[in-house]
Structure formats: C-alpha cells, structure tokens
mmCIF file of the C-alpha atoms, coordinates in Angstrom:
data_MODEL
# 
_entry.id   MODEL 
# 
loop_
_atom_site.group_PDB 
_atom_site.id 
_atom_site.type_symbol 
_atom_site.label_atom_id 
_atom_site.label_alt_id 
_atom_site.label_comp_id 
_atom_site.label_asym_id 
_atom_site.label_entity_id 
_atom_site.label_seq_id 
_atom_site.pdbx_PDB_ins_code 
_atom_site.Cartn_x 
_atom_site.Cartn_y 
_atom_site.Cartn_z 
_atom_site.occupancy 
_atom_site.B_iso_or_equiv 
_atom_site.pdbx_formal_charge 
_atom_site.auth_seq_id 
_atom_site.auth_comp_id 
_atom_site.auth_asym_id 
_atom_site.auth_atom_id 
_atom_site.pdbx_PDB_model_num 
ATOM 1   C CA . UNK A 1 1   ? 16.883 26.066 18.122 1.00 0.00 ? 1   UNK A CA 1 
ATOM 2   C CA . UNK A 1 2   ? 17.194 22.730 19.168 1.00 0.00 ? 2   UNK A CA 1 
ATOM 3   C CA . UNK A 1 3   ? 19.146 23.215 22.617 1.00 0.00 ? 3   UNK A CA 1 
ATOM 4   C CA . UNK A 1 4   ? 20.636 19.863 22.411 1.00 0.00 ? 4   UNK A CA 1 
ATOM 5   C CA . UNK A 1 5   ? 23.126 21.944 20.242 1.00 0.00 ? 5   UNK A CA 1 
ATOM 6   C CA . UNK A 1 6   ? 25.122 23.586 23.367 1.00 0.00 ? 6   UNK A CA 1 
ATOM 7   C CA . UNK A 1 7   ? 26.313 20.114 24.541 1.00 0.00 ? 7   UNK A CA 1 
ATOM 8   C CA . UNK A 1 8   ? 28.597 20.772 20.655 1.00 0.00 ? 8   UNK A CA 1 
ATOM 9   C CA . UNK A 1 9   ? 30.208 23.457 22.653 1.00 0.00 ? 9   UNK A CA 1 
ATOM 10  C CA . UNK A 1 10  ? 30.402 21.621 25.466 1.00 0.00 ? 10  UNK A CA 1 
ATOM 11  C CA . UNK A 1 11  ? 32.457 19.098 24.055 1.00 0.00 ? 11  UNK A CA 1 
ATOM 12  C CA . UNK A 1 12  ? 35.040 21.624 22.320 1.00 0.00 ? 12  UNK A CA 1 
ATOM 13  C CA . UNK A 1 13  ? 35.717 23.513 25.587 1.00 0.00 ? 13  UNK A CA 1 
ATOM 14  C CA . UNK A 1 14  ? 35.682 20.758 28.268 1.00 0.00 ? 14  UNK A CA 1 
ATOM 15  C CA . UNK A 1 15  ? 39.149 19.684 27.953 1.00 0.00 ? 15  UNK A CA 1 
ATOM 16  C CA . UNK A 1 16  ? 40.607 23.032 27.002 1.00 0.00 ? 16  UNK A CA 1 
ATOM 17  C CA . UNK A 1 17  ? 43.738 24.089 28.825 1.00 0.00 ? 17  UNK A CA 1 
ATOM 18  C CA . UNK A 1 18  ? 42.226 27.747 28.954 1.00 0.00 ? 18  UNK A CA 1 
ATOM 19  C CA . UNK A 1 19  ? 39.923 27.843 32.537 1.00 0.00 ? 19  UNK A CA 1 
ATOM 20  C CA . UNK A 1 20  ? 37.219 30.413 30.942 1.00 0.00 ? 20  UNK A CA 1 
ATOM 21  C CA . UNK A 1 21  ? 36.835 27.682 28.496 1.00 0.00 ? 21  UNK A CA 1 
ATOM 22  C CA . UNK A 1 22  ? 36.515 25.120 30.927 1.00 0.00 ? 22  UNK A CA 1 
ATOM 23  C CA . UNK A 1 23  ? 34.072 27.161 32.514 1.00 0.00 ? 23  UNK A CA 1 
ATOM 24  C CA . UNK A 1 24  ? 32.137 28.145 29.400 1.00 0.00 ? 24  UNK A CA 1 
ATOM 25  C CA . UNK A 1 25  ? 31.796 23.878 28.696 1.00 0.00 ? 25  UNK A CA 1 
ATOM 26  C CA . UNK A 1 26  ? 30.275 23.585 32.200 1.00 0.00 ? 26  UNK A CA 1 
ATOM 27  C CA . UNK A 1 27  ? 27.631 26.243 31.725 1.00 0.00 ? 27  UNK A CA 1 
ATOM 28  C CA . UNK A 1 28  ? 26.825 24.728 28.085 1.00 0.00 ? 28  UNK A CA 1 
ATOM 29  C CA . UNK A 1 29  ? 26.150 21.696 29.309 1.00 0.00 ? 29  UNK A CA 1 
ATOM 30  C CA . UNK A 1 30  ? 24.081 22.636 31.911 1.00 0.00 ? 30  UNK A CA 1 
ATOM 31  C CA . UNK A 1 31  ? 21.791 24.150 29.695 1.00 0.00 ? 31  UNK A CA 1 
ATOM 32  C CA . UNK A 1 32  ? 22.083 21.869 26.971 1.00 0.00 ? 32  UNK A CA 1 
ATOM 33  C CA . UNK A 1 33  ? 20.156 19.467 29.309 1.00 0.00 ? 33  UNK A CA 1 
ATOM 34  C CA . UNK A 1 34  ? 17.697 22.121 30.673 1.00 0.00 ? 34  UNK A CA 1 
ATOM 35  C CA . UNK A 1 35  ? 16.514 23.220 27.760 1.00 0.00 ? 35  UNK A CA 1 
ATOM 36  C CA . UNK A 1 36  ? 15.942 19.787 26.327 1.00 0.00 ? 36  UNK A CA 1 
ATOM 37  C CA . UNK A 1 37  ? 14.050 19.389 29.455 1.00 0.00 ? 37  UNK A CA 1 
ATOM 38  C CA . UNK A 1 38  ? 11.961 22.353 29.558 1.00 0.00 ? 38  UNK A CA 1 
ATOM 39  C CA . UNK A 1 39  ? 11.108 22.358 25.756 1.00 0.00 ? 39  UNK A CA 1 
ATOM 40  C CA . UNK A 1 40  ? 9.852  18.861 25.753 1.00 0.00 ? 40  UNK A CA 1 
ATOM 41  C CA . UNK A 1 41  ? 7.952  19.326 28.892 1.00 0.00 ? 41  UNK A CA 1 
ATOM 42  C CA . UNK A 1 42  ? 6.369  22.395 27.677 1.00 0.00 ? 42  UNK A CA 1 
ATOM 43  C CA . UNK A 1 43  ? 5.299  21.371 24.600 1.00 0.00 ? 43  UNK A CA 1 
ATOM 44  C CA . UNK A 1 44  ? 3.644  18.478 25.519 1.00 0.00 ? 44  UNK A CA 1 
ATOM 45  C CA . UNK A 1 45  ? 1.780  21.057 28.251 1.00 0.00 ? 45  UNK A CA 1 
ATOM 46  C CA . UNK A 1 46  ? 4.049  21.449 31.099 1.00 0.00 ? 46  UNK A CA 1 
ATOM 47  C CA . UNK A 1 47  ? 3.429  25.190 32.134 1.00 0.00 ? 47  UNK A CA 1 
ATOM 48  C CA . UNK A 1 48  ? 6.859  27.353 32.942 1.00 0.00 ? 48  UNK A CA 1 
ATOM 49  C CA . UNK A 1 49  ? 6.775  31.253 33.572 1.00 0.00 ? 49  UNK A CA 1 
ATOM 50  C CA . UNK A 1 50  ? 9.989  32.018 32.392 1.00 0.00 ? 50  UNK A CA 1 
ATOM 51  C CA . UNK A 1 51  ? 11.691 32.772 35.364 1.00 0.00 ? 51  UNK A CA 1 
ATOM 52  C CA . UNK A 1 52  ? 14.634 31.610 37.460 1.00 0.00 ? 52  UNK A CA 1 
ATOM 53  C CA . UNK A 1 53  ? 11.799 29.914 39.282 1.00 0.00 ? 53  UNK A CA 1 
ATOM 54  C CA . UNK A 1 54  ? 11.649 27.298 36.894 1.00 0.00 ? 54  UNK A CA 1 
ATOM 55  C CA . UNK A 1 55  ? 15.295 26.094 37.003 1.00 0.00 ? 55  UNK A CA 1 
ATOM 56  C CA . UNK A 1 56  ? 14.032 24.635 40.534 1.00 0.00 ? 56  UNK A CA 1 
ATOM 57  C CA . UNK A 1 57  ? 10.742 23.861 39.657 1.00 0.00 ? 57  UNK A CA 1 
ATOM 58  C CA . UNK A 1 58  ? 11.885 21.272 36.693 1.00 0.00 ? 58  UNK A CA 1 
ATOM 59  C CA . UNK A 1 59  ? 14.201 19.837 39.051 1.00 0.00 ? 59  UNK A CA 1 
ATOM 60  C CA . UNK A 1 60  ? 11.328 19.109 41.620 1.00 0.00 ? 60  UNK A CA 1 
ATOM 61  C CA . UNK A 1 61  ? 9.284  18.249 38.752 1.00 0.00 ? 61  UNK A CA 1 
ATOM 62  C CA . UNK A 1 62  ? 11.470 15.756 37.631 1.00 0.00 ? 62  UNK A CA 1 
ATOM 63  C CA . UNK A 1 63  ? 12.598 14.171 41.092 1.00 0.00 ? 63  UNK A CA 1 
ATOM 64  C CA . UNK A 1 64  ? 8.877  13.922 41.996 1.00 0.00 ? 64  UNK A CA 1 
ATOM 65  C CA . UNK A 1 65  ? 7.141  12.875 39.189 1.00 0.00 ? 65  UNK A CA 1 
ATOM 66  C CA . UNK A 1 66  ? 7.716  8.957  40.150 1.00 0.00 ? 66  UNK A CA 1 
ATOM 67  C CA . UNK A 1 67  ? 9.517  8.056  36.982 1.00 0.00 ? 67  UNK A CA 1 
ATOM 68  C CA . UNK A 1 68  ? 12.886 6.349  37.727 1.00 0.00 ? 68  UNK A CA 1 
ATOM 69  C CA . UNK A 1 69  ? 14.483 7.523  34.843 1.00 0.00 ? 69  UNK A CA 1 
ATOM 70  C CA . UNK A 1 70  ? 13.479 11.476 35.282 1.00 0.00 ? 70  UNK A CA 1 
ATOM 71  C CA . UNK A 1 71  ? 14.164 11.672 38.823 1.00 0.00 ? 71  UNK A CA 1 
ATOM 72  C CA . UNK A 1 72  ? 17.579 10.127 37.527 1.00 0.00 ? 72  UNK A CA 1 
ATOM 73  C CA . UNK A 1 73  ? 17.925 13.105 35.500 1.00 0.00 ? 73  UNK A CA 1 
ATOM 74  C CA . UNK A 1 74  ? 16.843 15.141 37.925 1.00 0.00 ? 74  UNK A CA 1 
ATOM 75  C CA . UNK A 1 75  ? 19.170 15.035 40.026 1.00 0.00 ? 75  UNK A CA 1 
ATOM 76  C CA . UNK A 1 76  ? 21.736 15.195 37.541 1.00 0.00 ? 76  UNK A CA 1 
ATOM 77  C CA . UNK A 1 77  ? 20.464 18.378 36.434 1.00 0.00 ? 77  UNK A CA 1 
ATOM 78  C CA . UNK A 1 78  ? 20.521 19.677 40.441 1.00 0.00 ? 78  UNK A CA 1 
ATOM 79  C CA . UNK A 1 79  ? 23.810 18.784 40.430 1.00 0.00 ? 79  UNK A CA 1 
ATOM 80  C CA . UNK A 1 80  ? 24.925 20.458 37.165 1.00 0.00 ? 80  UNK A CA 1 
ATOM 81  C CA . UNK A 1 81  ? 23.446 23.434 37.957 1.00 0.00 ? 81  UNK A CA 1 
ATOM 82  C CA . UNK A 1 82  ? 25.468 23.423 41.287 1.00 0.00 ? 82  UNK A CA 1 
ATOM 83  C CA . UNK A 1 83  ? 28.782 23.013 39.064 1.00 0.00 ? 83  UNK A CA 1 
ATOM 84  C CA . UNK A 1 84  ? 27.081 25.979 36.470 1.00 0.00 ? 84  UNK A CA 1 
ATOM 85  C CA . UNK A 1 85  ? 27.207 28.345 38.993 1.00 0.00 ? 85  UNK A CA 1 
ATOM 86  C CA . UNK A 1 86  ? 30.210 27.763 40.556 1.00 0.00 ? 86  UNK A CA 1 
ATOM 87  C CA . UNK A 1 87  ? 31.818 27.965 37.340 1.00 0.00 ? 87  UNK A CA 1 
ATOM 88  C CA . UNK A 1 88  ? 30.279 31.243 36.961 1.00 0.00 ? 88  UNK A CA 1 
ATOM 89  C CA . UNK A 1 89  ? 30.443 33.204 39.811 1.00 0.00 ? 89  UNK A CA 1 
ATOM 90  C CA . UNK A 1 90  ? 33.269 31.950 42.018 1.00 0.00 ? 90  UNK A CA 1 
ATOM 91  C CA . UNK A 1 91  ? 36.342 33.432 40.918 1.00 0.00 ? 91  UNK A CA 1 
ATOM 92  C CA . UNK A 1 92  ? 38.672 32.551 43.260 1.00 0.00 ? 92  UNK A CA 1 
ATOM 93  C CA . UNK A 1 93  ? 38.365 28.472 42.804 1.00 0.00 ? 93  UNK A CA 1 
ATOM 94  C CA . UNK A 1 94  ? 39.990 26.786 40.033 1.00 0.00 ? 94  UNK A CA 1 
ATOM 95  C CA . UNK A 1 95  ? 37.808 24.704 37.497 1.00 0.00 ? 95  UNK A CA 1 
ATOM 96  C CA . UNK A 1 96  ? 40.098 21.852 36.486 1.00 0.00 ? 96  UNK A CA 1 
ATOM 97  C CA . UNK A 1 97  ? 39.815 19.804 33.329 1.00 0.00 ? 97  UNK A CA 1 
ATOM 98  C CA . UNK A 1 98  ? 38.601 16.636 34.999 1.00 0.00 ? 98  UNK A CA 1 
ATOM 99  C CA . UNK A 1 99  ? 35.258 18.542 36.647 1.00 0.00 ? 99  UNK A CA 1 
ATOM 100 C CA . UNK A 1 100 ? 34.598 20.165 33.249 1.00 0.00 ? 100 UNK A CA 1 
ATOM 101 C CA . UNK A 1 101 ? 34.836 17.161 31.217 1.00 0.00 ? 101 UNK A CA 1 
ATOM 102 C CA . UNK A 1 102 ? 32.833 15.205 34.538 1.00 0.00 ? 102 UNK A CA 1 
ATOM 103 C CA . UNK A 1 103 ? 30.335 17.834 34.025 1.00 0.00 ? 103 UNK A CA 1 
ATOM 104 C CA . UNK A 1 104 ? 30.328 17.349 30.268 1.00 0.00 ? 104 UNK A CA 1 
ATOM 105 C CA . UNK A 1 105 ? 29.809 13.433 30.557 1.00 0.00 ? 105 UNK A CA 1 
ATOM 106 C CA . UNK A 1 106 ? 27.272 13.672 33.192 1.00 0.00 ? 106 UNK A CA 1 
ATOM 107 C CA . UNK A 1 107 ? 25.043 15.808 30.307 1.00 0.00 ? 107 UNK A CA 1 
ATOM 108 C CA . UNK A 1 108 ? 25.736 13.469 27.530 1.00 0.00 ? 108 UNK A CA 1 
ATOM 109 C CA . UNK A 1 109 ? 24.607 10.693 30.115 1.00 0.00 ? 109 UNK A CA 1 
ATOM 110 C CA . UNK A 1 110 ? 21.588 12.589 30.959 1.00 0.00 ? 110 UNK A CA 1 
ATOM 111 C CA . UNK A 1 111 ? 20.559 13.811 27.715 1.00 0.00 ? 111 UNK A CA 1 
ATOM 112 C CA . UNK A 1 112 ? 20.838 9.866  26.745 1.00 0.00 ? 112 UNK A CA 1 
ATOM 113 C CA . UNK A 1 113 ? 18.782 8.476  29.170 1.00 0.00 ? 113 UNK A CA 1 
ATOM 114 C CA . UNK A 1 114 ? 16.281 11.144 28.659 1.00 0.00 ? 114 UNK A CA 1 
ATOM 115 C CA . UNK A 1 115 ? 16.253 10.405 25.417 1.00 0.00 ? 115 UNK A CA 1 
ATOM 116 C CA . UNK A 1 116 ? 15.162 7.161  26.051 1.00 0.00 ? 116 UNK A CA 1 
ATOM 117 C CA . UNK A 1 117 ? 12.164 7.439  27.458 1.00 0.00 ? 117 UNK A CA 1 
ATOM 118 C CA . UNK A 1 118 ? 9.376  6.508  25.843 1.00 0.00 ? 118 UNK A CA 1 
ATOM 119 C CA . UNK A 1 119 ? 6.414  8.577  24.735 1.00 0.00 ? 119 UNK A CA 1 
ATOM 120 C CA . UNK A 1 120 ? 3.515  7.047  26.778 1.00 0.00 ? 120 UNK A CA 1 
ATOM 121 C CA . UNK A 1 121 ? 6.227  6.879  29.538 1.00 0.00 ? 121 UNK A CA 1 
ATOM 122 C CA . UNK A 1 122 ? 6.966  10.702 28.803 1.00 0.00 ? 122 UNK A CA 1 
ATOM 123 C CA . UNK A 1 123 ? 3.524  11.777 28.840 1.00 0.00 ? 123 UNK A CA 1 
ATOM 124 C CA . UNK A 1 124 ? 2.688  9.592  32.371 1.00 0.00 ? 124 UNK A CA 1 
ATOM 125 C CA . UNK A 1 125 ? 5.665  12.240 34.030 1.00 0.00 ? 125 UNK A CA 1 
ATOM 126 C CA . UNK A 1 126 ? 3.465  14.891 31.920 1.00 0.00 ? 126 UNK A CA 1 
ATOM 127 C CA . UNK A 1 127 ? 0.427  14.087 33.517 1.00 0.00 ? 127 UNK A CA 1 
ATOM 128 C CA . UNK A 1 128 ? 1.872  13.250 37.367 1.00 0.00 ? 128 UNK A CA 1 
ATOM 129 C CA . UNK A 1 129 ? 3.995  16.785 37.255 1.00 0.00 ? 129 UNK A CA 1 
ATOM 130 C CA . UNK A 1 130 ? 0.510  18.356 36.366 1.00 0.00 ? 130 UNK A CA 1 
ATOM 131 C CA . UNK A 1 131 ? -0.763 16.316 39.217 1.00 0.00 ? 131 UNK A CA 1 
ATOM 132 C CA . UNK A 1 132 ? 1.850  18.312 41.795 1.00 0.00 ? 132 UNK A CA 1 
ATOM 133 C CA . UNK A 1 133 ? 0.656  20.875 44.103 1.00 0.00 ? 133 UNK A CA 1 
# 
C-alpha cells in the first residue's frame, strides 16, 4: 500500500464538524507523510528497525542530511507528529477545524515538495543519512 493514500482520509475528515474526525484527519496525515518517507528511504537502503525509534530517527535523518528541501520536510514532519499526538492522547483540549485542516495542508505541502526531489538529489540524502553516526 502506497501510504500516500491516508492523506484521502485526511482530506474527508479535516473539516468535519465531528472532533474525533478532526482528530482522525490529523493522525492520517501525519502518517501519510511518514510513511512516504520511510518507504522511499528504505528502499533505496535506508535501514529502520521498526520501532517507535524510528519516528525520531527519520526526523533527525531528514533535518541533518544537508538537503534544504528534506530538512524542510523534516521539520514539518516534527511538527506534525507534535499535532498527531496531541490529537490522540489529550482529551481534555479541543481540536478545532482550522488546526486539522492546518495540519492537513502542511502534509499536502510536504508530500509535494518531497515529491520533488530529484533522484540523484534523493539518493545524495541516501548516502549522507548513511554517513550519520
């Protein structure tokens, strides 16, 4: 599965008037972009062990890797996670149709301008984020 596909559900739910939907949009589009980023890094030889580990490690990956453009994403990605799990696990604030759809534009954006990179460009972050410590 191509997991481009949650950023669909994404867009259905962000400007629901029901909050769980709200909430659900946020989460989708969180992972819509991280697993776009993991599966292309992977295949092209990017090693992740399939823990929660890695949700940090592809964000350090990507802000350190010296490519504009990923660290751009990057941080995107840092802060949807932020927004993920506050959508998820605190109850008592109330997610409000302009963060969801925020959240839901900042994927699309990032998803974009991944998107855009080339693949000699892609495989140069490849090589520097196998280069890290």
């Amino acid at each position: 599965m191509d997991g481009r596909s949650f950023i669909n559900i994404a867009r259905q739910f962000c400007t629901s008037q029901d909050e769980a939907e709200r909430r659900t949009s946020i989460g989708r589009s969180y992972y819509a972009l991280y697993n776009l980023l993991i599966t292309t890094l992977s295949e092209r030889g990017v090693i992740f062990k399939e823990t929660p580990d890695d949700h940090y490690k592809l964000i350090g990956y990507l802000t350190k890797c010296g490519n504009r453009t990923a660290g751009l994403v990057g941080i995107t990605l840092k802060d949807l996670r932020l927004e993920r799990n506050r959508s998820d696990y605190e109850m008592k604030i109330t997610v409000g149709l302009d963060m969801s759809d925020l959240v839901y534009k900042k994927a699309t954006r990032a998803i974009t301008e991944f998107d855009s990179i080339s693949a000699p460009e892609l495989q140069q972050i490849v090589d520097k984020i196998q280069a890290l410590p």
